[in-house]
N, C-alpha and C positions, 0 to 999 in steps of 0.2 A: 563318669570316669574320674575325674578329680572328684579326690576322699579326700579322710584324713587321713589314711594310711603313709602320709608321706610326713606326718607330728609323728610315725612311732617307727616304722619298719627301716630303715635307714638310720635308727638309734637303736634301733633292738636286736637290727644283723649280729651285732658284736658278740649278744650272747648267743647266738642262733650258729653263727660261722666263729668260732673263736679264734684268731690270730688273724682274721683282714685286716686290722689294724688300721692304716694309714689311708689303705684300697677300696677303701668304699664306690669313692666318685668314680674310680675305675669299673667296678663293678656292674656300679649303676649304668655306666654308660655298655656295657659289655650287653646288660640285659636288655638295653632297648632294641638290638639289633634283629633277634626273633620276633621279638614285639611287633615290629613295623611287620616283617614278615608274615606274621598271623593276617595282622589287621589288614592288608594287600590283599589276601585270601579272602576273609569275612566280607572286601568290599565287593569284591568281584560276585561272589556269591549271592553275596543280598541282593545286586544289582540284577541278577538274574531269576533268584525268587524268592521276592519280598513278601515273605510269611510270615506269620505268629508261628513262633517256634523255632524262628532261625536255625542256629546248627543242626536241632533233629531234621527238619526239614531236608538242609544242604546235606548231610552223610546220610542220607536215608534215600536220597534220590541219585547220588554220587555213588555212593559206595553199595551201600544195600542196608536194608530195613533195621536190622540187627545193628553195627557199626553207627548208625542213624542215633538208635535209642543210646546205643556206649558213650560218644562222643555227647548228647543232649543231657543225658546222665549227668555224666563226669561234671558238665557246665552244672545242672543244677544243684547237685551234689557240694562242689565247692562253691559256690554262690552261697548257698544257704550256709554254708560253713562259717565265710566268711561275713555273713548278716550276722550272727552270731557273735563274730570276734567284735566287727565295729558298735554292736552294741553295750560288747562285755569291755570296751575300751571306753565308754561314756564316763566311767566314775571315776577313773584316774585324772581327767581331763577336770573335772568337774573338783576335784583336791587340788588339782594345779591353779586353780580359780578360786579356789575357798582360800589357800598359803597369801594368791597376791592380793585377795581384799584382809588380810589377817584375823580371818575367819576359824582361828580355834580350832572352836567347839564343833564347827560342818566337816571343819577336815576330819575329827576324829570319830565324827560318824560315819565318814564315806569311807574310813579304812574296817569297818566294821563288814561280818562275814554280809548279814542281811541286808545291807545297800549294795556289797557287789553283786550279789544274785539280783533285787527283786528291782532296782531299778532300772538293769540295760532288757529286763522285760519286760518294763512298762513301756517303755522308748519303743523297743520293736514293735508291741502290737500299735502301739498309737499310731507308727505310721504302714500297719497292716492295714490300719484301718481308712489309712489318707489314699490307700489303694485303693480298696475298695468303693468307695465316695467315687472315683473315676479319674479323667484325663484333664478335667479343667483347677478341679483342685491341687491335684497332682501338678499340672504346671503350672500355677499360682505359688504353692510351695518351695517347687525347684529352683525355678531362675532367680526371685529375690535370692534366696540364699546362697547360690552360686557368687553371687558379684560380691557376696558380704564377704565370704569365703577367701577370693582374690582379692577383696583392700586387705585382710588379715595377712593372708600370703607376701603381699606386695610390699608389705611393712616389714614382715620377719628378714627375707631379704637382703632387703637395703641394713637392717642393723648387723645380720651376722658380717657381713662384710666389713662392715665400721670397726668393729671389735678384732681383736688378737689373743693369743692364746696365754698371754703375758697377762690384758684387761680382766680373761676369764681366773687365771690363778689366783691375780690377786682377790677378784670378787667373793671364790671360794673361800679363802683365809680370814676376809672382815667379814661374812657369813658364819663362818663355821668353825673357824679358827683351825683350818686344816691345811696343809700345805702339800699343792700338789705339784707335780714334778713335769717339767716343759715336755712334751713326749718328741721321742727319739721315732729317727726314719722308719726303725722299722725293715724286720726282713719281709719278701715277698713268701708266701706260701699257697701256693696252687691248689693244693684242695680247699682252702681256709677260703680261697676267691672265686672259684668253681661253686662252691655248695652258697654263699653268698649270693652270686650272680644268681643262680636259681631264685632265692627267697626275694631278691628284689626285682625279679620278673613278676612277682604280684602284683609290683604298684601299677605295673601295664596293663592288667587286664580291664574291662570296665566297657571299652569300643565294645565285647561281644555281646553288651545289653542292650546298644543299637541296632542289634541286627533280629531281637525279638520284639522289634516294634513294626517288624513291617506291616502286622496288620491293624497297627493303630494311625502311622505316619503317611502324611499326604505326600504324591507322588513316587513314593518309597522307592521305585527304580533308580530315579536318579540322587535322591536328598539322602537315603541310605547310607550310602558310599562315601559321600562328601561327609556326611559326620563324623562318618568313622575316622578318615584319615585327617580332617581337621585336630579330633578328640586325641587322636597316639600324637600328632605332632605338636599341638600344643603343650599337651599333658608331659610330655617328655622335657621339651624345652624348660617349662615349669618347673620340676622335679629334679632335675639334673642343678639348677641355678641356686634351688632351696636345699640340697644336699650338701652344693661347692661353698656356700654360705654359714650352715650349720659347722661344719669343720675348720671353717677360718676362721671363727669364734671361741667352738672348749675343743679342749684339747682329746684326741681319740682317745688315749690312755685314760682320761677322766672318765668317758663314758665307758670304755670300753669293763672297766674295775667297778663303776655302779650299776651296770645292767644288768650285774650277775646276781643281785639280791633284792632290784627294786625295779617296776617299771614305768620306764625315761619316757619323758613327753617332749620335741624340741620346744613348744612354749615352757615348761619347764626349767629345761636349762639356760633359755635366753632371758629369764627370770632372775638369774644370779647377776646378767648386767645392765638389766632396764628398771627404770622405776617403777611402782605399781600399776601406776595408770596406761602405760605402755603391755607391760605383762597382761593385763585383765584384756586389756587390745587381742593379745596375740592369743589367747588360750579363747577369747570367747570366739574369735575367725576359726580354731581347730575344733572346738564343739559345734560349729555351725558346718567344718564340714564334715562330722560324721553325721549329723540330721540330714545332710545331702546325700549322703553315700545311700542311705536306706531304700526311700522311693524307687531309685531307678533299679535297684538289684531287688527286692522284693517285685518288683512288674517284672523283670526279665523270667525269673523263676517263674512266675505262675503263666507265664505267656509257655513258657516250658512245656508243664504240666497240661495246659489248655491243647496243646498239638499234639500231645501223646493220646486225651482222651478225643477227639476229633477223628483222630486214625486209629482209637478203639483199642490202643496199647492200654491204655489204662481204664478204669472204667468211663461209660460216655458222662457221668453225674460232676465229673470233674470240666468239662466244656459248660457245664451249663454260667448260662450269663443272667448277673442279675439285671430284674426287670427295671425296676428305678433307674439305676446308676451305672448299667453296660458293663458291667467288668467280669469278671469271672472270679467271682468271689471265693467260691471253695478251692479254689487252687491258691489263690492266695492264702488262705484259713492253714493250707496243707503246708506250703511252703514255711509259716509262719510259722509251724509245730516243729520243722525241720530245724530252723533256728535256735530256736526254744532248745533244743538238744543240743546243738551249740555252745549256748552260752553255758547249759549246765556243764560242760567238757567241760569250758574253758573254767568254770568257775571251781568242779571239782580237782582238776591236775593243778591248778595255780599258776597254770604258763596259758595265754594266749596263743603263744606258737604252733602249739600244738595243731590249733582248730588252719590257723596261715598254709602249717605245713601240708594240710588234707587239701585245702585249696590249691595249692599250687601244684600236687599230686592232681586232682582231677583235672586243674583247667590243662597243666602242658598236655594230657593224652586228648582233652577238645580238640585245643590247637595245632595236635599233631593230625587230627581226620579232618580238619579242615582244611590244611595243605593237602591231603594227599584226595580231601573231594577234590581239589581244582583240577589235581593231576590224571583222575579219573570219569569226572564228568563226562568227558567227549568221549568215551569209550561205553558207558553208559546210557549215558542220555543223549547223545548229539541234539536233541532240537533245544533243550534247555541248555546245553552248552553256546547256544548259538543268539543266547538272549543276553550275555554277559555284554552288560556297555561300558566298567570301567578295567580297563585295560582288557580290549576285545581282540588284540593277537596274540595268538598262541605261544610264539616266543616269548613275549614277556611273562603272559601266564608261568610257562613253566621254568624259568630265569629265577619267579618268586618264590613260586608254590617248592621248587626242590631243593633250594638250600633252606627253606623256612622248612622242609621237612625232617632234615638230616641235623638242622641245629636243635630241633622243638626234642626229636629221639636221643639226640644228646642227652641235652637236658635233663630228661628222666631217665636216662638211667643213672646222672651223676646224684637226682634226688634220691633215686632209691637206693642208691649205695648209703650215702649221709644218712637217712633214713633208720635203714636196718641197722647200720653200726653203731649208733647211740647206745650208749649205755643205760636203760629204760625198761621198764617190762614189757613185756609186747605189748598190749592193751595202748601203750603210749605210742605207740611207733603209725606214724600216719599211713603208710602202704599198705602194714595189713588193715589195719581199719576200712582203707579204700578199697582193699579186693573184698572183704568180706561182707562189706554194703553192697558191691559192685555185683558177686555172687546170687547175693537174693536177687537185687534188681532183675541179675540176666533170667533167672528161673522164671519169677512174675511175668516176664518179656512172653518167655517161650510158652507157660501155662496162655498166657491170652492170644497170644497166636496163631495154639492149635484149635482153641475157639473158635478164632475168624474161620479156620480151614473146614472145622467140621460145621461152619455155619454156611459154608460153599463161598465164602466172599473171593473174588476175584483178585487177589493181592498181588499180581504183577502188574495190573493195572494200576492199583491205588497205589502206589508206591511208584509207579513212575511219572505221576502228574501230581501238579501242585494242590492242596488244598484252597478251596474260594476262599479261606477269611485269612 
């Protein structure tokens, strides 16, 4: 769950929501509040059944089969979205890293068309491929880079704090010989912090990768849960501090007037007031956490993938696990094509947002069937409702699950408002993209469905018990 998503999306809002202005940290904090909400849902659920395939899993036994595959969808869908962005965000990072060793000639290659394409696709497959290798490699990779991640983090911090908006002006001017201007309060505007808060409900998602491990993590009933809410409330805390840090440093209006024609990295701008050896600090912690970001959201996807063909949604060739190295390798291979489309988006429109904004379109309607499994389960399923051990009374269940309902249904409709009103061709507009992916998906659902049926399989069975793996 900790990315780098939090070096760009909290500098990039500005162009994304224009007029938040001042309102970020507001924002941010506005977003975690669904957040926590989902992730209270996701624990509960996993805690009750700890599958490979998480959410299909929980709406498909909660809600029904169909709803199962929407909300497992929607996750893999914008997951794979967003593998795509964190890798199509690799070469910006990597120019922010060439400017502070005064690297020229690397910067003006990596502003070149062929390094931003072919490198954030070497990046993805290399670590398709640290999937497929398995779970020891895989966590050999993870946890060193996690901690390296956090001294990077831990540093940024503590400087933006140090720094004022005074320290940043002047910086810009013996830089650039530019003069920019102290930024002003600022009015409030509610859609401009509405449609904001959405996009920085991204940096939250990430716990719903833990909850497609249940068939790789030991004890998973209880260890499930406990990650998930350790992952939102640390990850918050983290996020919120490196936000409130970033802004008592440059000035909004600075960013807010450069995001519109170039994309901001906060090692970047904390560049204009550390020295190099510091900056090359902070920009190599932000490369090291999108090499993080990869791993766990490439497994979640194919863990996906692996549950749909298990229950024969998909074809079974997609479950098959390799013999060497236990993983399920073609679901990864598939996930990794999904990316790959990704990055070509991101790389043909020229905005990264674009691929953010599909993400965050598919995962709230996740998040929204996974409040509303919790609120259905016992009506459903009672024996599986009756195996939930984190937070096992009903009142609280439904205390969480229904205002994390009704904020999550918020939500999308204020993105699909933003959304369509952009001024953009359709082809650019994240909703229809998402219904029109969503459209095939549901058809493939129902073509393999009536399959099962005229195979005689017994589908109210399979669909109200857990799968063994």
């Amino acid at each position: 769950m900790m990315g780098a998503g939090i070096n760009v999306v909290p500098i990039m809002v500005q162009r994304s929501a224009p007029g938040i202005g001042p309102w970020v940290l507001a924002a941010y904090a506005m977003a975690v509040v669904p957040a926590l909400l989902a992730a209270f849902s996701y624990a509960m659920l996993s805690s009750a059944m700890p599958r490979a395939g998480g959410s299909y899993i929980f709406a498909s036994r909660s809600l029904s089969p169909y709803l199962g595959f929407v909300a497992s969808f929607s996750q893999w869908f914008g997951l794979s979205m967003v593998i795509g962005v964190v890798s199509y965000l690799l070469v910006p990072f990597l120019r922010d890293l060439a400017q502070a060793l005064s690297l020229t000639g690397v910067v003006g290659f990596l502003e070149q068309d062929a390094a931003r394409l072919l490198i954030p696709l070497a990046f993805l497959w290399v670590f398709a491929g640290i999937n497929v290798l398995g779970a020891k490699i895989y966590e050999r990779t993870l946890v060193p880079l996690m901690f390296l991640m956090f001294i990077g983090g831990l540093v940024a911090i503590p400087v933006g704090f140090s720094f004022t908006h005074a320290d940043f002006i002047a910086a810009v001017e013996a830089r650039e010989g530019v003069v920019v201007s102290l930024p002003e309060e600022g009015s409030f505007e509610l859609g401009a912090f509405l449609a904001a808060s959405v996009l920085l409900f991204s940096s939250y998602v990430g716990f719903d990768s833990i909850a497609q491990a249940g068939g790789d993590a030991k004890n998973p009933e209880r260890n499930l849960p406990i990650a998930i809410v350790i992952a939102i409330a640390l990850v918050a805390s983290y996020y919120l501090a490196f936000t409130a840090a970033m802004y008592h440093a440059v000035p909004w209006n600075f960013i807010a007037e450069r995001s519109m024609t170039t994309d901001l990295t906060a090692p970047g701008l904390l560049g204009y007031l550390l020295s190099p050896g510091w900056t090359v600090l902070i920009v190599a912690a932000a490369i090291i956490g999108l090499v993080n970001d990869l791993p766990a959201m490439i497994l979640s996807v194919s863990r996906l993938l692996f549950a749909w063909a298990e229950d024969e949604i998909f074809p079974a060739g997609l479950a098959a696990i390799n013999e060497r190295y236990h993983t399920p390798h073609w679901a990864i291979v598939l996930s990794a094509l999904t990316a790959t489309a990704s990055i070509v988006l991101s790389f043909w429109t020229g905005d990264f947002l674009v691929g953010i904004d599909l993400m965050v379109t598919a995962m709230l309607v996740n998040f929204l069937l996974m409040t509303l499994s919790v609120l259905f389960l016992p009506r459903r399923n009672p024996d599986l409702a009756k195996k939930i051990r984190f937070m096992p009374s009903r009142t609280a269940q439904v205390a969480v699950a229904g205002p994390g309902a009704v904020m999550l249904a918020t939500l999308i409709g204020i993105q699909i408002v933003k959304d369509i009103s952009a001024d953009t061709p359709w082809y650019f507009h994240a909703f229809y993209l998402y219904l029109i992916v969503l459209v095939v998906a549901s058809w493939f659902f129902f073509y393999r469905w009536s399959l099962l049926r005229r195979r005689g399989v017994d589908l109210e069975a399979r669909f109200s018990t857990l799968p063994e793996n």
